[in-house]
C-alpha positions, 0 to 999 in steps of 0.5 A: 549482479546475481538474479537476487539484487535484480529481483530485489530491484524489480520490487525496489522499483514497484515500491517507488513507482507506487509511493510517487502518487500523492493519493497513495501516500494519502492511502498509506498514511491513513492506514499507517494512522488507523494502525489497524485493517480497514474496509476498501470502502470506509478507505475510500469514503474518509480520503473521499475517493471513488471506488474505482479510483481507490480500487486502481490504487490498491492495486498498486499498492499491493502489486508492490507489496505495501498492503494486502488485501482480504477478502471476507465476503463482498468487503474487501479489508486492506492493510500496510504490510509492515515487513515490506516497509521494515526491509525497503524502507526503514523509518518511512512510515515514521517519516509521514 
């Protein structure tokens, strides 16, 4: 294996592990739904999560590619980073 695929896995593997919690589907979905960017705490309040708790998840989801985060202010606005979808996982956002 070269030091490409072995890259590509270590982002595989992060894109599991952070699809394997019900609450980040949950995430993923809603803003799959949304189709637009969306506030952490309009996120948060409609999936009725803390924030801390949606903050952990965001977390992961970004650390594995499958949102980004802007920050405007004190809000910070999240959404689904289609290219990572579009390359990793083809017809998964479909699937939900």
């Amino acid at each position: 294996m070269n030091i490409k695929q072995l890259e590509e896995d270590e982002v595989r593997i992060q894109i599991f592990k952070a699809l394997s919690d019900p609450t980040r589907l949950e995430i993923i979905r809603f803003l799959r739904d949304k189709g637009a960017e969306m506030g952490c705490g309009e996120i948060g309040e409609n999936l009725d999560l803390s924030k801390s708790t949606v903050s952990y998840h965001f977390k992961i989801l970004r650390e594995a590619k499958l949102t980004k985060t802007r920050r405007d202010a004190r809000e910070k606005f999240v959404t689904l980073r289609h290219d990572t979808f579009h390359k990793y996982l083809t017809n998964f956002l479909d699937s939900l």
